[in-house]
C-alpha positions in Angstrom: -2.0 73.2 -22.1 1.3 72.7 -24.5 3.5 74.2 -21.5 1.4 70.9 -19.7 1.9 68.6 -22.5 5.7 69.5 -22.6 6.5 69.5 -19.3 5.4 66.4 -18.8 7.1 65.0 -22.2 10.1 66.1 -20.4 9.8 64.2 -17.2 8.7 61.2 -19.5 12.2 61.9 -21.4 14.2 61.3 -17.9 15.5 57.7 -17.9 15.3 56.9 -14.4 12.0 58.3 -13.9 10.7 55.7 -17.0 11.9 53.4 -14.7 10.4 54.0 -12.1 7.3 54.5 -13.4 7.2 51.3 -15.7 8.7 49.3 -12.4 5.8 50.6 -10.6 3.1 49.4 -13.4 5.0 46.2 -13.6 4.9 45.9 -9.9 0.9 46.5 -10.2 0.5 43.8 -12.7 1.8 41.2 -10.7 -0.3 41.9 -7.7 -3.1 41.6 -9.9 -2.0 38.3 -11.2 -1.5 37.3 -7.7 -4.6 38.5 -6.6 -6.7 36.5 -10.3 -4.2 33.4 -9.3 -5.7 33.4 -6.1 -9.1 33.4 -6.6 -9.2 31.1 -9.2 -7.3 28.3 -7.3 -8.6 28.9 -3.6 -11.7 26.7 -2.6 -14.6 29.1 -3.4 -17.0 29.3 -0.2 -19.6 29.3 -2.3 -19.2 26.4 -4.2 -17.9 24.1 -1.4 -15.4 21.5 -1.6 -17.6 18.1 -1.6 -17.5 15.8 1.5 -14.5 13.4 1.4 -15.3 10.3 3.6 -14.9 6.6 2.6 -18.2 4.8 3.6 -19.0 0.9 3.7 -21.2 1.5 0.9 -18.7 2.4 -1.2 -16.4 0.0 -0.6 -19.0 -2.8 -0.8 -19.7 -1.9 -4.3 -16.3 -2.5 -5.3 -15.1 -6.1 -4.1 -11.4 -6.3 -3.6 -10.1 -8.4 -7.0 -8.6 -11.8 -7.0 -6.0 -11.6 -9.8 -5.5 -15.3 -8.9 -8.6 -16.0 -11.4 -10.7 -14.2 -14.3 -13.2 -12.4 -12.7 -16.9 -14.5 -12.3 -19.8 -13.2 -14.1 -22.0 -11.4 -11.9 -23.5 -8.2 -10.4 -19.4 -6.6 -10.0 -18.1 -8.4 -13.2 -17.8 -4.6 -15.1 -15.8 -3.6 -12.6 -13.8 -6.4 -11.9 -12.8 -6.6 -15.7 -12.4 -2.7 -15.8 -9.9 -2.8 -12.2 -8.0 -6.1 -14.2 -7.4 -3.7 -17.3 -6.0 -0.7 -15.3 -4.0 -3.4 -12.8 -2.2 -4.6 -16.3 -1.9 -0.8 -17.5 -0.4 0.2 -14.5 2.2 -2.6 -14.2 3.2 -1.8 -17.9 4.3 1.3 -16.6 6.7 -0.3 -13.9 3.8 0.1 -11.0 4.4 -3.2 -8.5 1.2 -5.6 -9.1 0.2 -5.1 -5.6 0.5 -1.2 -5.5 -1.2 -1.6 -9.3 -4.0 -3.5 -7.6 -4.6 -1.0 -5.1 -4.7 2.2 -6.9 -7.1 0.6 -9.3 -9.9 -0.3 -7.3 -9.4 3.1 -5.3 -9.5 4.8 -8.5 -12.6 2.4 -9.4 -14.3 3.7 -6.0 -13.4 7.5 -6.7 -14.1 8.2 -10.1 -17.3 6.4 -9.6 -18.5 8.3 -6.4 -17.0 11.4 -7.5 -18.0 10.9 -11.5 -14.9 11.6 -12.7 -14.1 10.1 -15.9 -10.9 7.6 -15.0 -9.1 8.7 -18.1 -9.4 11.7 -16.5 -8.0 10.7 -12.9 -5.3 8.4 -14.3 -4.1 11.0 -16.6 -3.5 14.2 -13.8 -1.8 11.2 -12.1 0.7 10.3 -14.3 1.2 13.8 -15.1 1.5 14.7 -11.2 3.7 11.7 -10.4 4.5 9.5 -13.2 2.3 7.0 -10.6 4.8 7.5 -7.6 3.1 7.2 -4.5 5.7 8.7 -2.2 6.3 11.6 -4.6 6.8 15.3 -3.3 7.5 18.4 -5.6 9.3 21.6 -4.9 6.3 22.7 -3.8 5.2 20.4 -1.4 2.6 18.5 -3.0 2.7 14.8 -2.1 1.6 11.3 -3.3 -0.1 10.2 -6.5 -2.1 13.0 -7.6 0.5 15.5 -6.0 -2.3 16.8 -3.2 -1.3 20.0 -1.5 -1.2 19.3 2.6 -3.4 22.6 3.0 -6.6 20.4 1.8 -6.7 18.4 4.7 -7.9 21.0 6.5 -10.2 21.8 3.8 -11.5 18.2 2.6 -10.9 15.6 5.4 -8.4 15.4 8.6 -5.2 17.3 9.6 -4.0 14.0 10.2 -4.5 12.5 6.9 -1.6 10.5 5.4 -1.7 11.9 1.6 1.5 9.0 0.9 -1.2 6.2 1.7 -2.9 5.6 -1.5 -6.8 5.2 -0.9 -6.2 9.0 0.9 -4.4 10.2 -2.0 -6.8 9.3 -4.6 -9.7 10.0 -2.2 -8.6 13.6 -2.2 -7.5 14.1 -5.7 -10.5 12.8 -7.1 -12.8 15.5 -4.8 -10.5 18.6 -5.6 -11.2 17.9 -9.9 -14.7 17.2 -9.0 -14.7 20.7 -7.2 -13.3 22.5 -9.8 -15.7 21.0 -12.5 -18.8 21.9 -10.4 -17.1 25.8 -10.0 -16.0 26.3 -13.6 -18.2 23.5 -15.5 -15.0 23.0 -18.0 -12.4 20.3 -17.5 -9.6 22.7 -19.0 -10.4 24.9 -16.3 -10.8 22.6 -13.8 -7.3 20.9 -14.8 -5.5 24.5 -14.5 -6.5 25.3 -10.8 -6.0 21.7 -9.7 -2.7 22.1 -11.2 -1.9 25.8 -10.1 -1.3 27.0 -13.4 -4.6 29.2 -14.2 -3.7 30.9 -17.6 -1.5 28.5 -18.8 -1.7 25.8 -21.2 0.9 23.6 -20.8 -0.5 21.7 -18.0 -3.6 20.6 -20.2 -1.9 19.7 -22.5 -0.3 17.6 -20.5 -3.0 15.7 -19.2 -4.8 15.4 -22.5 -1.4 14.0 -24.2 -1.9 11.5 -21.1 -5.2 10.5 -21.8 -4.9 10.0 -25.1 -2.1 7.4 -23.8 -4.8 5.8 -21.9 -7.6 6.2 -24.0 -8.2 2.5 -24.5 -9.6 2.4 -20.7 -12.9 2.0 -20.2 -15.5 5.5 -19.8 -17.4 6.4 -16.6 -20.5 4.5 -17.7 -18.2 1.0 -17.6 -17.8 2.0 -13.9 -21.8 2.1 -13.3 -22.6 -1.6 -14.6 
């Protein structure tokens, strides 16, 4: 056993068999980081991504807004008070009143079919894109919320245009809501959308953001 223990301590003594050996475990930790990364960011088959598909209904509920006058009491006046707030929010940060107008009653439609809270949605898009709609990183992800082309094979059409902004928005809003209903934790859910699983800088992020916009109305506004 001690003629074992010493041979052994011997070839552990060599330098370049140390490093070899610690290269090798390093090597071994990275596929299994690769493989965790993976798993945790791929759509699970088992919890499926939910359908993404605009339907009259939904845009019924949510009458395009006339910013020409203050919105008329009625059945949609929540709504058209909530899409007037985050029009004005948007424009503050140097979003054209027309693009502003747009992404709010998308975001209205969204949040509301997908119940995601809009401080929520707002706050991954700023984060993603500082609200550039024609925005592409280093990766490849493109428009507002930064949507990776490979879920339009997974969530809609291979066609999709992810620049146009009711796409965008329409997709971002279903890949948060699938990674709520796989890991029931928005911290969780924020860190796969984001690709950064582990990591905490990315929520961070997003809270810091929605703390920014926490004056905006909850999900509940978005029912009345």
């Amino acid at each position: 056993m001690a003629s074992v223990a010493q041979a052994a301590s011997a070839w552990w003594l060599h330098p370049a068999r140390r490093v070899a050996l610690l290269s090798l475990i390093a090597l071994l930790l990275l596929v299994m980081v690769h493989l965790l990364f993976g798993y945790l960011t791929e759509p699970n088959p088992a919890v499926s991504p939910p359908a993404v598909q605009l339907t009259p209904q939904m845009e019924r509920e949510v009458p395009v807004p006339n910013t020409a006058a203050p919105p008329a009491r009625g059945r949609h006046f929540g709504r058209m008070v909530w899409m007037k707030d985050i029009t004005s929010l948007l424009q503050q940060e140097g979003v054209s009143a027309p693009v502003s107008q747009e992404i709010a009653r998308w975001l209205m439609i969204y949040c509301r079919h997908f119940r995601i809270p809009p401080d929520v949605a707002l706050a991954v898009m700023y984060v993603e894109s500082g609200f550039d709609r024609f925005a592409v990183s280093n990766a490849g992800a493109e428009g507002l919320m930064q949507v990776m082309p490979f879920w339009r094979d997974k969530l809609g059409d291979p066609d999709d245009n992810l620049f146009n902004v009711e796409v965008n928005i329409r997709y971002g809003c279903a890949i948060i809501r699938h990674y709520l209903n796989r890991y029931h934790s928005l911290d969780l859910a924020l860190s796969a959308y984001n690709g950064s699983v582990g990591s905490r800088r990315y929520v961070r992020k997003v809270h810091a953001a929605m703390r920014r916009f926490g004056a905006i109305p909850t999900l509940a506004d978005l029912k009345q």
